[in-house]
N, CA, C and O of each residue as an XYZ file, in Angstrom:
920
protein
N      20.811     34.533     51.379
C      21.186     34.514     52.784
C      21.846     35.843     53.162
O      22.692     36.294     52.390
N      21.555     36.472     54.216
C      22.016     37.459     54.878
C      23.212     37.551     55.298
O      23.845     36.496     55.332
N      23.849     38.723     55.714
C      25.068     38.506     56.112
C      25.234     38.042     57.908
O      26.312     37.653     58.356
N      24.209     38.148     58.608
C      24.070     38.474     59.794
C      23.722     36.136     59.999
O      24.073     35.341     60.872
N      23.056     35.991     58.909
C      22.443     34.535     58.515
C      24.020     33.765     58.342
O      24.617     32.855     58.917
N      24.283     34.656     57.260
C      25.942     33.216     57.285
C      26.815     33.937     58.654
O      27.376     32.966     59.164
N      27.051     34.742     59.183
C      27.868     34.850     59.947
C      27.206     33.772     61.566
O      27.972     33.332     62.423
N      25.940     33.616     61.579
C      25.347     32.544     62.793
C      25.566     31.228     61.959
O      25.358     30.367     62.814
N      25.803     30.701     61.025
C      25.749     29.870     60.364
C      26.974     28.981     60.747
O      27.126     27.818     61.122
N      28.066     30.433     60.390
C      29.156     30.117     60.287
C      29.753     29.779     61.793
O      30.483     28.829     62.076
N      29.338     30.633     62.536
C      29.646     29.919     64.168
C      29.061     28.857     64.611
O      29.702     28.431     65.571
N      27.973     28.092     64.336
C      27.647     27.061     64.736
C      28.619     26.043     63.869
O      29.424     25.440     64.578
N      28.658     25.853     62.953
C      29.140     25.278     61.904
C      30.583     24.935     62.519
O      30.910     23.764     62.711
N      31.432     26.016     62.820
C      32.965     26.049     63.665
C      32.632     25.441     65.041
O      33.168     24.456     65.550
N      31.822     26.075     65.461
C      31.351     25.525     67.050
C      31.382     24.212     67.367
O      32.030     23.644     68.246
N      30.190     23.537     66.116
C      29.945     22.341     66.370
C      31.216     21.254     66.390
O      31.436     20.198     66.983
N      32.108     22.282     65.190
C      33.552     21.252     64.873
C      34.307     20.692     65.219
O      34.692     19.524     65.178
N      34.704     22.016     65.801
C      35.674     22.499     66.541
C      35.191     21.906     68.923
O      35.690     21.272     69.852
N      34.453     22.412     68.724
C      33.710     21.456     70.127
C      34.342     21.627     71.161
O      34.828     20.647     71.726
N      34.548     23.282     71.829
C      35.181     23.592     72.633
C      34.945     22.987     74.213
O      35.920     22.688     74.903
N      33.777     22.862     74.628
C      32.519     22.483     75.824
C      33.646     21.059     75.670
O      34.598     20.745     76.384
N      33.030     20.336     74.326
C      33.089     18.800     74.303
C      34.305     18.695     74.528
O      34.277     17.618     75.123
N      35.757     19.093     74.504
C      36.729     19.133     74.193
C      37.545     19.350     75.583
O      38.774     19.273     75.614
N      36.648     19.665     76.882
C      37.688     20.329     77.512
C      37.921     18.991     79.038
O      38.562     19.144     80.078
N      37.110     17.776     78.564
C      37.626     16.613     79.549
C      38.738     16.159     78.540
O      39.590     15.452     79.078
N      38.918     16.385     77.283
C      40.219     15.821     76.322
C      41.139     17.302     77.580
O      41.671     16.998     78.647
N      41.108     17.964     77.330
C      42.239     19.145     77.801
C      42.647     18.801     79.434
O      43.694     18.842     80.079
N      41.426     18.491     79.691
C      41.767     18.215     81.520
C      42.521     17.054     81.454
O      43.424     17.089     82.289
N      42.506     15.652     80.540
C      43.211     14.440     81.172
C      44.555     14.914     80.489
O      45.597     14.600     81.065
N      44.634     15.628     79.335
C      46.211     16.175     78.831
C      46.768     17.110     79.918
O      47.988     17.275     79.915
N      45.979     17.787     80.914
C      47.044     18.481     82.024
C      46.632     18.142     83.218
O      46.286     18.868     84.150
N      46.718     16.315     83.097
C      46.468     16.702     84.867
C      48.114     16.556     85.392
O      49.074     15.877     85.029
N      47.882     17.524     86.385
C      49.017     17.822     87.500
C      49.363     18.830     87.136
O      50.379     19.186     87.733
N      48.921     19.715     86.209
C      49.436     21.060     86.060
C      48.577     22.385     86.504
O      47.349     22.403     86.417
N      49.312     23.437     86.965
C      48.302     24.140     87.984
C      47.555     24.983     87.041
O      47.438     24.893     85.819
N      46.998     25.963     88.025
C      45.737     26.578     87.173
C      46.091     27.914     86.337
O      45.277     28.519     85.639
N      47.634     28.321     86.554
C      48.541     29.009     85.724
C      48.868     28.622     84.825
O      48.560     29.244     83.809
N      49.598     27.496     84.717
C      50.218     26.679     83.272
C      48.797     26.038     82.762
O      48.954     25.433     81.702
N      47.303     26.015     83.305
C      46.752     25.053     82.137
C      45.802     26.280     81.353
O      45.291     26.131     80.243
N      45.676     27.748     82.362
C      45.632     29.142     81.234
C      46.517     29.589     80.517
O      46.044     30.236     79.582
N      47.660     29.537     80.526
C      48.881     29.791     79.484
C      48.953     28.864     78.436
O      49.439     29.148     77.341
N      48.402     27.560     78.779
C      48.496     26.299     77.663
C      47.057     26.921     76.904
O      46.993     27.109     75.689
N      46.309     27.104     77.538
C      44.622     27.580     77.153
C      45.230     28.410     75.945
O      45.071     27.875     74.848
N      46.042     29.880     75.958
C      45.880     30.877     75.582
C      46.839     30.645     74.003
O      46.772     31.102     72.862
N      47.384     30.032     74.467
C      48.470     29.628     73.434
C      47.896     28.456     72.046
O      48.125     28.459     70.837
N      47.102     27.567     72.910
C      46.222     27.038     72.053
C      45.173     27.747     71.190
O      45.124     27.408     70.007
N      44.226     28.803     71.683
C      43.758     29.727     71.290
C      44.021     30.632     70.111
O      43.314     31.083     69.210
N      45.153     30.722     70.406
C      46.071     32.030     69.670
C      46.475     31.422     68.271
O      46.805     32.066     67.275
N      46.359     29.726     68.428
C      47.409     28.948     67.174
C      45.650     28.754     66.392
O      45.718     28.450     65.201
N      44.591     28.862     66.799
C      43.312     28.353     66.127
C      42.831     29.840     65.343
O      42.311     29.959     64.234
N      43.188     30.872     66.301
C      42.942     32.204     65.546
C      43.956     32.263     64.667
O      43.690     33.231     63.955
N      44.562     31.976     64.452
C      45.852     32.525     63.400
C      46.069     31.485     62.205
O      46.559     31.704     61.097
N      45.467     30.051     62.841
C      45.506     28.645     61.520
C      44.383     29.577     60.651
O      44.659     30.213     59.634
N      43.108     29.506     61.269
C      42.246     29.571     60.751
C      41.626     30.616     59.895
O      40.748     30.465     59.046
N      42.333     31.881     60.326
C      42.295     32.757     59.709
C      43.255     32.983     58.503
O      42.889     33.825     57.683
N      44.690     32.204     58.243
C      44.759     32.000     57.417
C      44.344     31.365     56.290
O      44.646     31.933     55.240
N      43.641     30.187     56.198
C      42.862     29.641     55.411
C      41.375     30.289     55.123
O      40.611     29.763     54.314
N      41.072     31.351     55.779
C      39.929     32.051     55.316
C      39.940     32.983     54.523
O      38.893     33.395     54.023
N      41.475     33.658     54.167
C      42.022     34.551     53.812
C      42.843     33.979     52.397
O      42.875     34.533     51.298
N      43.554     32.558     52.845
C      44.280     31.955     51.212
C      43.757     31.023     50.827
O      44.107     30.520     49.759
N      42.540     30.396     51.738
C      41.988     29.097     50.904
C      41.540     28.900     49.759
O      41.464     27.856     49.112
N      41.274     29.823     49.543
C      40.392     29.926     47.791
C      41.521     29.625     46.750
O      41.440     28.830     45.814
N      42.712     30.500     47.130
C      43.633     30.837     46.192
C      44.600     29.502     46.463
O      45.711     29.716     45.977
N      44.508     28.189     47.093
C      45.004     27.116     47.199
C      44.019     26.319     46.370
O      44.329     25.672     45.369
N      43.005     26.408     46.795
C      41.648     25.922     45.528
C      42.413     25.987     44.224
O      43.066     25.071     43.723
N      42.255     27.059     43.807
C      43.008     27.639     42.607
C      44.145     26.902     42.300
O      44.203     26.153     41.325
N      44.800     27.030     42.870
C      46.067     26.582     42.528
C      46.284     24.904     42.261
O      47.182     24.395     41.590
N      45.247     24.245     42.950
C      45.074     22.665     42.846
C      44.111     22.521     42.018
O      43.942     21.351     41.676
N      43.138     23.570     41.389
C      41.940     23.040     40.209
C      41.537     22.940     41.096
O      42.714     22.794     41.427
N      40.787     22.818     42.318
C      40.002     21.955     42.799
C      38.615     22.905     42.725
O      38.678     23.708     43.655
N      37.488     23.078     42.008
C      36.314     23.581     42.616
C      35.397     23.445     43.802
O      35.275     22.447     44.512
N      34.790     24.563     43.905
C      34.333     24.640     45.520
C      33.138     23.611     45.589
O      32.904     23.355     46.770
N      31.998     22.690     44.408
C      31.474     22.151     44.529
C      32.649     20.947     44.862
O      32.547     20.747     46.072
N      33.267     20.436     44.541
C      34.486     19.495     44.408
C      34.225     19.338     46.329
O      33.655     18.429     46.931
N      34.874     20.567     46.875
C      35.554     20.871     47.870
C      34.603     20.618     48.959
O      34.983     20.258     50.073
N      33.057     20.847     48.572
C      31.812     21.171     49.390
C      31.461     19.570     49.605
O      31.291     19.211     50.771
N      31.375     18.867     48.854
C      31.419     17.566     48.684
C      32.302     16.717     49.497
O      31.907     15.744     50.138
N      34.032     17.310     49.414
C      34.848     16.229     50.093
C      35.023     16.613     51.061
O      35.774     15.905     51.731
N      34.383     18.174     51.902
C      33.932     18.576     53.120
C      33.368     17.960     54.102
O      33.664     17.629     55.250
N      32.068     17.837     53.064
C      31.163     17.447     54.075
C      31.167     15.844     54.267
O      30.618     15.423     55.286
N      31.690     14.999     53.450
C      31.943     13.771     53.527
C      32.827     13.620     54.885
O      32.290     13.026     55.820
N      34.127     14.110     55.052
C      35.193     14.578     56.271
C      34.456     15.097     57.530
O      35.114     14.977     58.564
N      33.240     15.643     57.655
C      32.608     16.160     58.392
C      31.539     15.070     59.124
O      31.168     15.020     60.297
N      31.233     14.315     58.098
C      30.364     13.280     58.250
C      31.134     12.763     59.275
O      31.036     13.002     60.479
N      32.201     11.760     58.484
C      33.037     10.809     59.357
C      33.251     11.434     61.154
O      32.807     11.047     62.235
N      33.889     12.228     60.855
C      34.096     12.914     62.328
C      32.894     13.058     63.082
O      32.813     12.471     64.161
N      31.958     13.750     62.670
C      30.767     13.678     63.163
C      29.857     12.663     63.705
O      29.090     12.800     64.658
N      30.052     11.584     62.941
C      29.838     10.093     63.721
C      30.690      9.895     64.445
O      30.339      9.636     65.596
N      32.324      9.920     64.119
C      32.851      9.462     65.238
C      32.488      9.700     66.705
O      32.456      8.848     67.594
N      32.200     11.107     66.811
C      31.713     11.786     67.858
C      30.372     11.116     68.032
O      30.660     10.158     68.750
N      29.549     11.077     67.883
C      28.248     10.296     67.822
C      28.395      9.009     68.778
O      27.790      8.641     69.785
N      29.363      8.534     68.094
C      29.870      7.096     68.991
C      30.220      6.628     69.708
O      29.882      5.655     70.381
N      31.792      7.955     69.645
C      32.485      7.035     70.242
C      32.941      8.137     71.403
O      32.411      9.248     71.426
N      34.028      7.727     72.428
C      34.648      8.794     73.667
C      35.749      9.467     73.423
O      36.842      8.917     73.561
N      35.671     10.369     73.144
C      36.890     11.270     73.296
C      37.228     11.537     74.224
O      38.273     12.163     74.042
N      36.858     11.426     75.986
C      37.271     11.882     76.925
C      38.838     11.191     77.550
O      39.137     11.580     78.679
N      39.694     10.331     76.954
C      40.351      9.641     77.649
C      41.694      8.915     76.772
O      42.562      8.129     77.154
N      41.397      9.653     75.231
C      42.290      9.381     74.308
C      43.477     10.238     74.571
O      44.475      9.626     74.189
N      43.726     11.184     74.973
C      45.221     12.045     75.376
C      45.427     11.396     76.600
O      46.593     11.051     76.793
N      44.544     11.109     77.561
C      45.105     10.897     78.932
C      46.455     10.540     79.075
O      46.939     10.990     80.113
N      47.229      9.881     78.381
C      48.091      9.437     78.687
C      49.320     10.356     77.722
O      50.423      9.829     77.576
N      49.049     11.709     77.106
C      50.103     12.759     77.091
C      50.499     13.213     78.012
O      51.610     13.742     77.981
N      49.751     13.183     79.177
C      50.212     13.861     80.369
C      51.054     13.896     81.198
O      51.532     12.771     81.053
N      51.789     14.500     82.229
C      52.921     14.138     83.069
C      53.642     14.974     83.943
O      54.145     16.031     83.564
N      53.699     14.638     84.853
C      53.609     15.626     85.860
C      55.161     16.188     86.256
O      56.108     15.596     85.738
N      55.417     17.267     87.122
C      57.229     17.845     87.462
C      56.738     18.943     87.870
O      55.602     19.284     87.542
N      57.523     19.686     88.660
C      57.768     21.093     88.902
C      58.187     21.832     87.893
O      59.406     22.000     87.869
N      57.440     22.435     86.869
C      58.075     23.609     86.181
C      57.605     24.650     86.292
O      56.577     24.655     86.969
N      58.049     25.960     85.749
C      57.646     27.562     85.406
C      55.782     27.522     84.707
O      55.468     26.680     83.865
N      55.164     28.154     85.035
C      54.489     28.186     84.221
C      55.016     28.747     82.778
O      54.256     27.963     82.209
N      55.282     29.026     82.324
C      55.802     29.412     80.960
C      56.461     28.279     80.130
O      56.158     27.973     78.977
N      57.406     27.713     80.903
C      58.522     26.197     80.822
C      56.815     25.724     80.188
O      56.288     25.847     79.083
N      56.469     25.304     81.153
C      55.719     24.053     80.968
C      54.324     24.117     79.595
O      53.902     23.278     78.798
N      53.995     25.480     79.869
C      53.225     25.779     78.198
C      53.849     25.418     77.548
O      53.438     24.363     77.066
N      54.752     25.729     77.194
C      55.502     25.810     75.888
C      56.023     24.447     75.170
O      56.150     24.056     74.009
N      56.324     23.779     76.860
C      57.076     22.387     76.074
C      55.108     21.481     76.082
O      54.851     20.760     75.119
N      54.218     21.632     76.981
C      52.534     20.856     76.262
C      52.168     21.657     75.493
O      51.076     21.203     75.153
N      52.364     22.851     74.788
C      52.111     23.172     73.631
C      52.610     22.259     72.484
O      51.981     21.750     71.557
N      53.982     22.194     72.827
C      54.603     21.550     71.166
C      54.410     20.390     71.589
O      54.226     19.865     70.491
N      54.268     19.271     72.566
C      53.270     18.373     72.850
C      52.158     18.357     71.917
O      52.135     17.940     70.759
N      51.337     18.825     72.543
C      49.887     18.852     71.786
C      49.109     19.573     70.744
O      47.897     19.524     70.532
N      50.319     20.461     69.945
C      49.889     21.043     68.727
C      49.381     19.936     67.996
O      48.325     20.124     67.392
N      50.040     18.569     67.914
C      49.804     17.793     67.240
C      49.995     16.774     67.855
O      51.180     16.461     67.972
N      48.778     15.695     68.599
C      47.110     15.968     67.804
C      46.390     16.317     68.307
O      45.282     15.804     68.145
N      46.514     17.141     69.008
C      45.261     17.906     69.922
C      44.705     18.863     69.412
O      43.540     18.930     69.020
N      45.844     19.979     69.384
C      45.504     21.087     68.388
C      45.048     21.291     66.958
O      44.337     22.103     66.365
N      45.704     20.291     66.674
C      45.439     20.061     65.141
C      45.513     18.216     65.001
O      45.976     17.604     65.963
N      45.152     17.625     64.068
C      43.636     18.019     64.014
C      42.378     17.584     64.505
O      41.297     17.455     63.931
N      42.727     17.384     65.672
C      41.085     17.421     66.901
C      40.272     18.319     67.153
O      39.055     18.275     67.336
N      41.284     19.485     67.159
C      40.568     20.963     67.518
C      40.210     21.458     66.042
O      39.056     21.543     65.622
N      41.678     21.863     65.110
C      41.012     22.270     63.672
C      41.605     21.076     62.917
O      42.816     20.878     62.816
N      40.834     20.449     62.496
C      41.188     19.632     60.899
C      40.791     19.301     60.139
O      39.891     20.123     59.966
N      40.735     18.780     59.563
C      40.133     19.163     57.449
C      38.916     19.063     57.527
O      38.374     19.079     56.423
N      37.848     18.908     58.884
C      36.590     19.625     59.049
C      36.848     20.553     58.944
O      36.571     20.976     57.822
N      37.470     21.503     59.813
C      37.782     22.943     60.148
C      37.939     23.768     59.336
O      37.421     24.857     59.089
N      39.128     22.845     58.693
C      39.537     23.813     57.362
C      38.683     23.978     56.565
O      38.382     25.137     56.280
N      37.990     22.851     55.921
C      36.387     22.714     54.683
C      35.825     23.656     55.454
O      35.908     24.767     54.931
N      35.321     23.646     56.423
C      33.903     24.886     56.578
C      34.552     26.169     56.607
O      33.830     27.073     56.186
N      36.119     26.638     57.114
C      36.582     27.986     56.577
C      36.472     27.941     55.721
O      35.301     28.309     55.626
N      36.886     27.694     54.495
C      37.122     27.715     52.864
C      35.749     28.012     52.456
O      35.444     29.146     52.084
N      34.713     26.836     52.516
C      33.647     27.252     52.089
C      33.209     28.441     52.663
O      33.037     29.325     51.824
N      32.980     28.748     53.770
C      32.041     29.977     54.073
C      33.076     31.026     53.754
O      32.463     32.060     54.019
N      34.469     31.437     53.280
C      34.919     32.262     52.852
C      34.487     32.452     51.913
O      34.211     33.649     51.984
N      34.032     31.931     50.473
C      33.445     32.150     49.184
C      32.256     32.167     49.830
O      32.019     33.367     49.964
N      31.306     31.511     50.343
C      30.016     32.270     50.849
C      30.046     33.789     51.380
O      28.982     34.385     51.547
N      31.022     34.274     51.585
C      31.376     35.758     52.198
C      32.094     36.712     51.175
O      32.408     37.890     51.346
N      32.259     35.989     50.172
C      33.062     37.172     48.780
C      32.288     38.051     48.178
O      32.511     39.241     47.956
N      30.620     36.884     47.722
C      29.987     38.429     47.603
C      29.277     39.534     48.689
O      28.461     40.344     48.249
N      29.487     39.525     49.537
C      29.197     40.700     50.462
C      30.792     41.559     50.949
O      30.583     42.263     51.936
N      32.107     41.617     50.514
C      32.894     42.061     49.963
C      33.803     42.132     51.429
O      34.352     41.066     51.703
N      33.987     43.066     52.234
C      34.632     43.762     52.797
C      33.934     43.150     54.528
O      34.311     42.474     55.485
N      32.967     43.768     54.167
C      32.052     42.978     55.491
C      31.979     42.014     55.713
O      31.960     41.548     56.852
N      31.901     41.299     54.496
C      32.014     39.396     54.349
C      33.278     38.995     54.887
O      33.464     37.853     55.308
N      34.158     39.892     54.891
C      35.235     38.645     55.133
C      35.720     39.456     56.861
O      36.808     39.123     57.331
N      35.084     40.181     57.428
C      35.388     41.072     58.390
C      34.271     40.135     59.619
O      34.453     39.950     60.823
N      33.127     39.692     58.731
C      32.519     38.892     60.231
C      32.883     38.115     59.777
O      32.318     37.329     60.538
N      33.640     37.185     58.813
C      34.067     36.104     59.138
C      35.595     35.745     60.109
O      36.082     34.857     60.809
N      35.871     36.993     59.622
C      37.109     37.240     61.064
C      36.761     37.007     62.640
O      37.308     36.454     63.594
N      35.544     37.733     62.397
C      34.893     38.416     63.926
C      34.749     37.140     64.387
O      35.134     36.923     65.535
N      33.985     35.684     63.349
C      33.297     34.442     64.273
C      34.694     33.861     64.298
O      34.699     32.854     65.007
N      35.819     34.117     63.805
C      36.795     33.009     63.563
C      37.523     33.377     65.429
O      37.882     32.526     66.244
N      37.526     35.020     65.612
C      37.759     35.263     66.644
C      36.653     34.707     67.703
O      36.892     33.848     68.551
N      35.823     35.134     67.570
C      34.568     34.397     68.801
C      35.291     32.904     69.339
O      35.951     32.719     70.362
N      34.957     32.045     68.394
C      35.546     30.830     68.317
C      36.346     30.935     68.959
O      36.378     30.193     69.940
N      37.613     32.087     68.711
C      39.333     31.002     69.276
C      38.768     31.597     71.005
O      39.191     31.068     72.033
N      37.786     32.736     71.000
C      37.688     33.258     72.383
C      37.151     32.117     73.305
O      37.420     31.926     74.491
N      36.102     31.206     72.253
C      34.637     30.184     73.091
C      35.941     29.135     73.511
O      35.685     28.573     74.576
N      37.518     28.660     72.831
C      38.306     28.084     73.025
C      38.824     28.515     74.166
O      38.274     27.868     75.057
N      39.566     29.242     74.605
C      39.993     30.064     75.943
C      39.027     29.983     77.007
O      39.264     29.550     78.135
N      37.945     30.415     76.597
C      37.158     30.206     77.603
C      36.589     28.731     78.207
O      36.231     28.547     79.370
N      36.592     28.238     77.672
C      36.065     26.740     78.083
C      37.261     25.793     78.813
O      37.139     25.038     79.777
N      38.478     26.109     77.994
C      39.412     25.870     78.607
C      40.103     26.262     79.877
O      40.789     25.583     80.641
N      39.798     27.367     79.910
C      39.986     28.733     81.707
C      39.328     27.649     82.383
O      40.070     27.217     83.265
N      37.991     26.899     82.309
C      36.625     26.933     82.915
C      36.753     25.235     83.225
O      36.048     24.525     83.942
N      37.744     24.952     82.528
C      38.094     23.469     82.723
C      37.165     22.730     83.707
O      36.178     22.030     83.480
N      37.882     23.156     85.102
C      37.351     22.804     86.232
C      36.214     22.850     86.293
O      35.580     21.934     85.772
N      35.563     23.864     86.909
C      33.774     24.385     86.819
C      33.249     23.553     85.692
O      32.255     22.941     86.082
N      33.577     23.265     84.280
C      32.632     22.511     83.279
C      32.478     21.372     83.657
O      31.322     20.963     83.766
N      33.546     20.532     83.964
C      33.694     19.388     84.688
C      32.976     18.976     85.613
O      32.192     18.027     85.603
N      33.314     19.912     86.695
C      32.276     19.074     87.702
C      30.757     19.662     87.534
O      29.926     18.994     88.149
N      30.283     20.687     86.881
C      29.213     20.648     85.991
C      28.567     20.069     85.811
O      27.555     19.945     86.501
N      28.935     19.145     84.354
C      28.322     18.525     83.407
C      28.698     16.957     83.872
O      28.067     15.932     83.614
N      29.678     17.081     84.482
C      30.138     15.461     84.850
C      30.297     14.492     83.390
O      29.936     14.891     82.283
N      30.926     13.122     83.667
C      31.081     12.841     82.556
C      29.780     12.578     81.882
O      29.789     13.055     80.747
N      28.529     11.910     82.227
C      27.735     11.564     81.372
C      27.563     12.687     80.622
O      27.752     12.645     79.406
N      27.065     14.186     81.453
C      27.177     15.206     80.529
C      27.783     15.743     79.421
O      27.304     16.362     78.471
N      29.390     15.272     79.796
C      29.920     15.759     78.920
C      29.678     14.765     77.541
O      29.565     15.218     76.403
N      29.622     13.219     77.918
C      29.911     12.708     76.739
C      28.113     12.780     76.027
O      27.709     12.037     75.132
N      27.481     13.611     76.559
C      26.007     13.842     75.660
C      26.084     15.127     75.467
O      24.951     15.560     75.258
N      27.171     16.255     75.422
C      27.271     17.366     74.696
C      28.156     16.868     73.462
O      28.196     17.184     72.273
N      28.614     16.263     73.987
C      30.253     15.584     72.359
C      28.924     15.024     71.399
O      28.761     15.571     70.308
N      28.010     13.959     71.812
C      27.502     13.510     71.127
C      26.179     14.454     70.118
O      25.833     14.431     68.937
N      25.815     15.102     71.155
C      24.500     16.149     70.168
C      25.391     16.712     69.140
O      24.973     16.939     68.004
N      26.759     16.974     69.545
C      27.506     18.292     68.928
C      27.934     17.104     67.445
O      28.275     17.701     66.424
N      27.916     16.106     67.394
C      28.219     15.184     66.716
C      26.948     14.953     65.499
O      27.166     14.751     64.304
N      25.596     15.041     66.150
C      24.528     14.460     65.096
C      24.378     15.608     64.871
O      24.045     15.477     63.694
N      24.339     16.998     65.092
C      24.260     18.096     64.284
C      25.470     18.310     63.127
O      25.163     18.584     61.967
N      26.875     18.158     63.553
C      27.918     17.682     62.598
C      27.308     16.607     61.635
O      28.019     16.793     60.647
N      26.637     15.825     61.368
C      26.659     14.873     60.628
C      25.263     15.679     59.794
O      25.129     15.421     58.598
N      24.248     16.649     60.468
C      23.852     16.838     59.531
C      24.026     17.763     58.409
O      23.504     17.873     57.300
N      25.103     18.510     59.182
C      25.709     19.853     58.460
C      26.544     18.953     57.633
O      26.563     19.409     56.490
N      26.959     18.309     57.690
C      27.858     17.723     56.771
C      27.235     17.445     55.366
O      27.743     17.570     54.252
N      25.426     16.844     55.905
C      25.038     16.249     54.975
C      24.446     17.343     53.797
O      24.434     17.178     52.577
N      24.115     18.142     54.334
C      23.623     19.575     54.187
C      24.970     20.470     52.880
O      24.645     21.259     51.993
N      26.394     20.004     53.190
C      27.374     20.474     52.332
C      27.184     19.195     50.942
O      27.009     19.392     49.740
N      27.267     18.316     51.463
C      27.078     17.484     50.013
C      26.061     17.545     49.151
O      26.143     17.227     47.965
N      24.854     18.044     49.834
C      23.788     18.407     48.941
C      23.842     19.864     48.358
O      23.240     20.068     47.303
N      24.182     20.381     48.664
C      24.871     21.729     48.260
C      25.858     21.710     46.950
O      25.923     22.269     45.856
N      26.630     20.681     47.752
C      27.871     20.532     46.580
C      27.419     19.859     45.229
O      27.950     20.133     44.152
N      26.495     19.043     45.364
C      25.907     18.516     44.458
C      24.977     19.328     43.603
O      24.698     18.981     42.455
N      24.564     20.264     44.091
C      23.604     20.972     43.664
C      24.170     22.047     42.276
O      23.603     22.380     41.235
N      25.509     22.365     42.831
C      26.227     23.024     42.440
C      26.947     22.569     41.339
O      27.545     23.256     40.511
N      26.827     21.137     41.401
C      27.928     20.715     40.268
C      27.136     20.067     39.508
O      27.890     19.398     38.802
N      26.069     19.845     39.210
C      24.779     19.151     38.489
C      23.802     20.645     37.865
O      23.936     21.851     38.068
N      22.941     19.937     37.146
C      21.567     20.903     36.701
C      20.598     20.321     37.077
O      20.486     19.158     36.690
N      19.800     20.748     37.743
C      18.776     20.596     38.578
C      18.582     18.929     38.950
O      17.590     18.294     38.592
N      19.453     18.481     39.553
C      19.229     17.321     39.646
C      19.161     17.272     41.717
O      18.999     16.256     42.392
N      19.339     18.652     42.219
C      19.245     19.223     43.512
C      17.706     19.904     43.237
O      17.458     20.695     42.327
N      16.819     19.443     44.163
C      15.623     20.649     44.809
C      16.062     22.066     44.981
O      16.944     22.074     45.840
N      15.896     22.902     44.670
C      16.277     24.541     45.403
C      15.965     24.632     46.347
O      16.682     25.351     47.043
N      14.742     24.009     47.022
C      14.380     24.303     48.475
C      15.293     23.039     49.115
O      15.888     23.417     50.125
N      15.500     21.895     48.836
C      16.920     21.430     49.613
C      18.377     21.677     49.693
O      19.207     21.333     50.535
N      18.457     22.252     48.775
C      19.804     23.233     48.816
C      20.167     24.295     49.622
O      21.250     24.417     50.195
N      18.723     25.479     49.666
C      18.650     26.849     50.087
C      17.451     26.208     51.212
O      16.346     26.626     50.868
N      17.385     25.527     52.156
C      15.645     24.846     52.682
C      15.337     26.373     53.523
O      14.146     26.676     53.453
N      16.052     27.209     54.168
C      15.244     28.129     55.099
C      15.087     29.645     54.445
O      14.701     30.501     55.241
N      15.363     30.103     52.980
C      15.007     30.700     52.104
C      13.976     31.828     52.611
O      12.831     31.610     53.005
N      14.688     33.216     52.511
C      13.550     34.085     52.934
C      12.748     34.510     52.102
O      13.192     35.411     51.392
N      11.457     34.117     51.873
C      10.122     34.627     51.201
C      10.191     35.596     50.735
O      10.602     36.288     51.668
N      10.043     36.485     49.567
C       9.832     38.025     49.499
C       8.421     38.147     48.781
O       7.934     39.256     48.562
């Protein structure tokens, strides 16, 4: 695989996870009554905590591996299993209406009011709805997918980790406009596609992981299936 191959890989993979589009009627019922200042300052701040989680674990995950024994077939396995689950959940069920009721309305600063629905919704909005031990499994793994291409490898994996926290900001700015957009049926049939592609990437890591931790008891062409010819 190319480097240009795991770095598109790797953004869909976060994309799908992570589910910024799908994610932003969860963000609208967590700020309604807040204006269009405080729900970009809440945007940016959220943003800023997904670039900085995530890039730490792309950077020490391995060396937490390490430190727990755990191997990356191990890891690829209890990934994509975690990926699964979530991934159906989404499949199923509505996320549009589970925060609704964090919300709450007052006159504050825009700044005041980030700060106190930030530490609100770091947890569980931010974490882990937005990044969680999906999130984390597909950093980790595609960081060792990026070790042997050295310097560059771990530089576009920065670059998509940034894209990402940007596709976050942005969808969130856009709140409004996506909304009346896509409307709800829309939205809840972007959560859901974004869900059966999650479930197959998921399935896609366990066969991997398996592949990895067995002798040929994995196909090579189901392991590696889009394999460039030479």
């Amino acid at each position: 695989m190319s480097l240009a191959d795991l770095s598109v890989n790797f953004f869909v993979a976060l994309f799908a996870l992570i589910d910024p589009v799908g994610n932003v009627p969860v963000f609208a019922a967590a700020t309604v009554g807040a204006t269009a200042a405080g729900r970009r300052r809440l945007a940016l701040y959220i943003a800023l905590f997904s670039l900085v989680f995530l890039a730490l674990f792309y950077f020490a995950g391995l060396q937490i591996l390490q430190f727990f024994g755990v191997s990356m077939a191990a890891f690829r396995i209890a990934g994509g299993i975690l990926l699964f689950i979530m991934g159906l959940d989404m499949a199923r069920n509505d996320f549009t209406t589970r925060f609704a009721d964090v919300s709450e309305s007052g006159p504050q600063s825009t700044g005041v009011y980030a700060r106190e629905r930030f530490e609100r919704l770091v947890v569980p909005f931010a974490m882990p709805l937005l990044i969680g031990p999906g999130a984390i499994s597909t950093v980790v793994i595609y960081a060792a997918e990026a070790k042997p291409f050295g310097l560059a490898g771990f530089a576009a994996g920065v670059g998509v980790i940034a894209a990402i926290s940007f596709t976050i900001l942005a969808a969130f700015w856009l709140t409004g406009l996506i909304s009346r957009a896509l409307g709800r049926i829309g939205m809840t049939i972007v959560v859901r596609v974004l869900g059966l592609i999650l479930c197959a990437m998921a399935v896609q890591f366990v066969i991997v992981g398996i592949g990895a931790a067995t002798h040929d008891l994995v196909r090579h062409d189901a392991v590696v299936p889009y394999a460039v010819k030479k």
